[in-house]
DRENMIMAR-444047 format. One line per field, with one value per residue (C-alpha): x, y, z; chain; residue number from 1. Coordinates in steps of 0.001 Angstrom, whole numbers. Layout:
// DRENMIMAR-444047
X = (X:...)
Y = (Y:...)
Z = (Z:...)
cadena = (A:...)
num = (NUM:...)
This chain:
// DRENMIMAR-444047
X = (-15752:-13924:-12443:-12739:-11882:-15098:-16626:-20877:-21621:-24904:-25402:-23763:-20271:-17979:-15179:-12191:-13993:-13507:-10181:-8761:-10376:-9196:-5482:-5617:-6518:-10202:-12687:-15480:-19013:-21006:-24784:-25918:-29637:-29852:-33041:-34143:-35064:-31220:-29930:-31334:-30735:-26625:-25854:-24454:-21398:-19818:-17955:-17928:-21186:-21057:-24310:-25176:-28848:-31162:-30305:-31801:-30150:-33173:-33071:-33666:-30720:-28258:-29216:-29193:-25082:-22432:-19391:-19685:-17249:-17961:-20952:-19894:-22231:-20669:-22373:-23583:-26583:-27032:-30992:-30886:-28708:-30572:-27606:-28915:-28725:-25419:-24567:-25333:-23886:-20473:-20262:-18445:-20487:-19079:-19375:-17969:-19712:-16800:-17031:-20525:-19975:-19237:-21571:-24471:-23605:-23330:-27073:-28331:-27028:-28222:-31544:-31342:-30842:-33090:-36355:-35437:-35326:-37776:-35742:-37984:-40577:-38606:-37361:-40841:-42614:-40064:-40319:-43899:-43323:-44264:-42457:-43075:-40308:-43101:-44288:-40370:-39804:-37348:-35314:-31389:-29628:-27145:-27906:-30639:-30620:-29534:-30774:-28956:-29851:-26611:-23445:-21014:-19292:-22386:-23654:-20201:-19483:-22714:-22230:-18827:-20738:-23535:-20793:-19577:-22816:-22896:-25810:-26256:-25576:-28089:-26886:-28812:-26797:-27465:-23617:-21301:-20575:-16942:-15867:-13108:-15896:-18378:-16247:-15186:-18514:-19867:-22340:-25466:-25637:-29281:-32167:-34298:-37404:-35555:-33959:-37095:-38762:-35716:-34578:-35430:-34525:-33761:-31455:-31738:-28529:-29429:-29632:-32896:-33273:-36248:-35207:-34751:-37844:-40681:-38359:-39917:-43681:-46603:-45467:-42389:-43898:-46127:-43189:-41563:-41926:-44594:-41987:-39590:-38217:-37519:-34583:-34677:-31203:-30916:-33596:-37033:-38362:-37241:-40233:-44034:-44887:-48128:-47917:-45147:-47977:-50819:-48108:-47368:-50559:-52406:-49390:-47969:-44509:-42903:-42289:-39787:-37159:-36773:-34043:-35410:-38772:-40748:-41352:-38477:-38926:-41569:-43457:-46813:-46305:-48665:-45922:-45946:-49562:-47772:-46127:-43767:-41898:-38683:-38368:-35376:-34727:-32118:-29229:-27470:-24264:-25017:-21417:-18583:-16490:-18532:-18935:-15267:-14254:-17045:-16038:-11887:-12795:-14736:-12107:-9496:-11596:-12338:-8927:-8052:-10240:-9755:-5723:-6671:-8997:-5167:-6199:-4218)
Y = (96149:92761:91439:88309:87789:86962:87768:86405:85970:85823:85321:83280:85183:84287:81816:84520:86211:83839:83049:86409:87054:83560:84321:87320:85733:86077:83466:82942:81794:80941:80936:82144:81318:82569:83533:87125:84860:82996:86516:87921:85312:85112:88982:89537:87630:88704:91787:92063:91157:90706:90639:90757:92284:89604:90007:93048:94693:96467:98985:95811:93894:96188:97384:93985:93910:94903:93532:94599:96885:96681:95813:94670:95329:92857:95156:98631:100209:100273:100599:97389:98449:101248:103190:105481:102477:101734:105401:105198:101904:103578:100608:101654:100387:99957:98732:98143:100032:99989:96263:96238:99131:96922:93958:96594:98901:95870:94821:98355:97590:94790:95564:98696:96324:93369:96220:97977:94843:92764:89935:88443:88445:87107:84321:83405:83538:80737:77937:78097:77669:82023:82924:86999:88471:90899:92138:92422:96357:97733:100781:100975:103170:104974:108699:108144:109953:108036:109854:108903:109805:109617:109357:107872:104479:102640:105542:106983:103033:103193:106724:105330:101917:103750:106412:103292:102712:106330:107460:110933:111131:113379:113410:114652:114113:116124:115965:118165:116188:116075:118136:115828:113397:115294:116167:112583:111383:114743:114821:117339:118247:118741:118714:115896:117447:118811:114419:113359:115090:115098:111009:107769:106430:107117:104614:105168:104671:106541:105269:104907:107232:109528:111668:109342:107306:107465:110103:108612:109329:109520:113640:112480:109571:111629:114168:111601:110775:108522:106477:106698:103251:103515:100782:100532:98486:100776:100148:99971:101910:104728:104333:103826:100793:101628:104879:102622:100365:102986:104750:101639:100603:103429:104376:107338:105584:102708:100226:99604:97155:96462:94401:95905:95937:97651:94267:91456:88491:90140:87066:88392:92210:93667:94591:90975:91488:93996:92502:95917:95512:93047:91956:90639:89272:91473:90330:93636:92685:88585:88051:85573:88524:91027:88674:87662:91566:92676:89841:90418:94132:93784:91759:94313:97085:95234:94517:97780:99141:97071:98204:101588:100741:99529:95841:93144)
Z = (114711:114456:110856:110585:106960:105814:102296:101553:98211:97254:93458:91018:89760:87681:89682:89412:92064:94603:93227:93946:96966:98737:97312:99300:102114:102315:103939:101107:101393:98436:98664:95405:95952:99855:100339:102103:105585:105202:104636:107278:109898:108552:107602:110838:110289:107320:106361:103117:101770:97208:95389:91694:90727:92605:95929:97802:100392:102145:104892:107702:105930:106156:109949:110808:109946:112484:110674:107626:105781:101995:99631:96478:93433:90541:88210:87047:89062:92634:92896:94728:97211:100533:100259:102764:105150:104102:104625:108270:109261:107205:105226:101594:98834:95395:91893:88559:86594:83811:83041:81172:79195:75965:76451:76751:74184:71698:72561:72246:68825:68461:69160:66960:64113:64830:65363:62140:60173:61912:62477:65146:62765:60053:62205:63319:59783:58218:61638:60927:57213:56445:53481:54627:52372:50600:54221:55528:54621:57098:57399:57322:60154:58114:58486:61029:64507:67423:71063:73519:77443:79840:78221:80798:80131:77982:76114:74899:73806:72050:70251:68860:67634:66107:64091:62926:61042:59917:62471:63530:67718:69799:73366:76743:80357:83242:83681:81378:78233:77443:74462:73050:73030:71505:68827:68425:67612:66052:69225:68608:72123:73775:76357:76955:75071:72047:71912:72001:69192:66751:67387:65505:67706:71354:73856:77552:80088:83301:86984:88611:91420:92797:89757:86669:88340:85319:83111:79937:80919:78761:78456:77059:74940:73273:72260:69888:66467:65032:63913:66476:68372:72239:74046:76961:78829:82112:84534:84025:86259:83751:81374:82395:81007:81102:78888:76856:76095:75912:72822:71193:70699:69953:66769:68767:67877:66163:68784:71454:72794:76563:78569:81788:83677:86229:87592:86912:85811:83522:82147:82258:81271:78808:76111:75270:74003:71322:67858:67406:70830:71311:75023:76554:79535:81266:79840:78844:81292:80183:78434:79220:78669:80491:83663:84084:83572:86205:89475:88171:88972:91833:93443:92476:94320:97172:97851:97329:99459:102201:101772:101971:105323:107097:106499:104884)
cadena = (A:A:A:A:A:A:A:A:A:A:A:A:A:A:A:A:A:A:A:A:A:A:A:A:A:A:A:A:A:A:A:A:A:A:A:A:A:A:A:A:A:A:A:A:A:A:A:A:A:A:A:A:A:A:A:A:A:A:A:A:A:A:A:A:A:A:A:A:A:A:A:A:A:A:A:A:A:A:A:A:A:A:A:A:A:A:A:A:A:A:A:A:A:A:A:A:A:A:A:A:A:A:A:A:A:A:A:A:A:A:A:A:A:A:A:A:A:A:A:A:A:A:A:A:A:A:A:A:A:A:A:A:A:A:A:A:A:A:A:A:A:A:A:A:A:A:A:A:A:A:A:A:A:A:A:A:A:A:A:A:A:A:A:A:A:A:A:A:A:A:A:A:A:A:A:A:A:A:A:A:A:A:A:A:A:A:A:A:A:A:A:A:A:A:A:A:A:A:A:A:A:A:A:A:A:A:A:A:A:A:A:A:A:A:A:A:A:A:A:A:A:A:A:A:A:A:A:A:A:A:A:A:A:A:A:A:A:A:A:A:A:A:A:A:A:A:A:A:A:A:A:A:A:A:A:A:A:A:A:A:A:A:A:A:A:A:A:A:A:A:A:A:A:A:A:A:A:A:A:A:A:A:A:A:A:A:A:A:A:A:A:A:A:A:A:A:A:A:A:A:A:A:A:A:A:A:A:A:A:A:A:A)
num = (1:2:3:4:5:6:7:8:9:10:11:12:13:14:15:16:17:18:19:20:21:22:23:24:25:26:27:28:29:30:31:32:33:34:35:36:37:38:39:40:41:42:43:44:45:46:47:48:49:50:51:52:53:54:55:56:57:58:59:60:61:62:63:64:65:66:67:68:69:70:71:72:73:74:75:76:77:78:79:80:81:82:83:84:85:86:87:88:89:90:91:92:93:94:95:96:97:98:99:100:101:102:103:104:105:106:107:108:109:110:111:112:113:114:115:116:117:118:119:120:121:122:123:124:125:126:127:128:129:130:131:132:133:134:135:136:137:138:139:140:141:142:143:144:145:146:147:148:149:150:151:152:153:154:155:156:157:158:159:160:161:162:163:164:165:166:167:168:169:170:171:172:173:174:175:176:177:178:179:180:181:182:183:184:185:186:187:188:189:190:191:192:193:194:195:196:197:198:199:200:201:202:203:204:205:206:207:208:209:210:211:212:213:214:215:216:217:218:219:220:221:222:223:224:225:226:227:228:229:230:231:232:233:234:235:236:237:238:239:240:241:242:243:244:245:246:247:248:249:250:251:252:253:254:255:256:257:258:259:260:261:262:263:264:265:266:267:268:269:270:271:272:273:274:275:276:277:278:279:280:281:282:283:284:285:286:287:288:289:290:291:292:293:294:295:296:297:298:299:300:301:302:303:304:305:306:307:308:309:310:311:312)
């Protein structure tokens, strides 16, 4: 396989990227808004190909490659990514994960607060002249319980932002949950049903995979509280919209907020029809600070791994 230096990227990244990659001597092309067709036709050359979460790297991509060495995900999941593929043509495929822990964790938050004390609402009432303060009741999150699925780098940043508001931490992972960390946080440590019917609300931060896929189902829906509030920021393809929707509406629980969707960009999705629902646009990982930390560690990794392949 011949190394020719050259690194695709094909979504808009922060500039230190390419910075750090053409001081080490890389050879950068920047096509943020290559299409599947250019992809295709182009693949071939590179061997290092960086993506954020718009481009897919199908099955047919990645067979089409014969240079390439690395995939860079600038960013947390790899859903978009056939790893199998990847697998097979040997090509090392890595992330940074670590860089969106804070930026998430603080919308999670964010969203916690703006659902309990209907800001949206609030916000819309007084630019069309609604003075709604008697309508306006919301709840505090001091002593409530906060469920949290997965705790690696997001949901342990989240449990220590929610103790800082004095909320109780319920925590599921099908990974053993560090004890210094559970003691940290006073973590009530439990299975997914028991989470579900004891939280008010419940934050998810798994990958989607064959396993996670549709792990919030209308089974699980219905074992929450009437009043409970479900965030979603992982992937979407973790809750059934359609039972979301189906739950919402018909009072089995409070509401729900959602930075991910099934189907992305979500502009027609049903949950818009809902007032008790905030919906985001994906935008967990959509900080200055997040973004710059994500491409400096991507570079960092690439480079190192291309160091530890004998290539300078």
């Amino acid at each position: 396989m011949s190394f020719n230096k050259s690194v695709l990227i094909c979504d808009p990244v922060d500039p230190i990227l390419q910075k750090i990659l053409k001081d080490n001597g890389l050879n950068i092309t920047y096509n943020p808004t290559v299409t599947y067709d250019e992809l295709y036709n182009i693949i071939q050359d590179f061997n290092i190909i960086v993506i954020r979460g718009r481009t897919k790297l199908t099955k047919d991509l990645i067979e089409k490659t014969n240079k390439c060495l690395i995939i860079a995900r600038v960013g947390v999941g790899l859903d978009n990514i056939d790893l199998k593929a990847a697998n097979n043509k040997h090509i090392k495929v890595i992330n940074s994960a670590e860089s969106a822990s804070t930026a998430v964790a603080e919308l999670v938050l964010c969203l916690l607060l703006a659902i309990s004390r209907q800001i949206i609402k609030a916000n819309n009432g007084i630019q069309n002249n609604k003075w709604l303060k008697k309508e306006l009741l919301g709840s505090e999150l001091k002593g409530k319980y906060l469920g949290i699925i997965g705790l690696g780098n997001i949901g342990k940043r989240l449990s220590r932002l929610a103790r800082g508001l004095n909320m109780n931490i319920i925590g599921y992972d099908i990974n053993p949950i560090d004890d210094a960390f559970s003691k940290e946080v006073g973590l009530i440590k439990t299975d997914l049903n028991t989470l579900l019917k004891s939280s008010d609300y419940i934050s998810i931060h798994v990958p989607l995979a064959d396993s996670t896929y549709h792990l919030i189902n209308k089974n699980k829906l219905d074992l929450m509280k009437n009043t409970a509030i479900l965030i979603n920021t992982s992937r979407g393809g973790i809750v059934d919209e359609e039972s979301l929707y189906h739950s919402i509406k018909d009072g089995n629980i409070a509401g729900a907020a959602l930075d991910v969707f099934e189907q992305e960009p979500a502009l027609e999705n049903k949950l818009t029809e809902l007032t008790n629902v905030i919906l985001t646009p994906h935008i967990g990982a959509q900080t200055k600070e997040a973004q710059s930390l994500a491409a400096n560690v991507i570079a960092e990794k690439i480079i190192y791994h291309l160091r530890t392949m004998g290539i300078k």
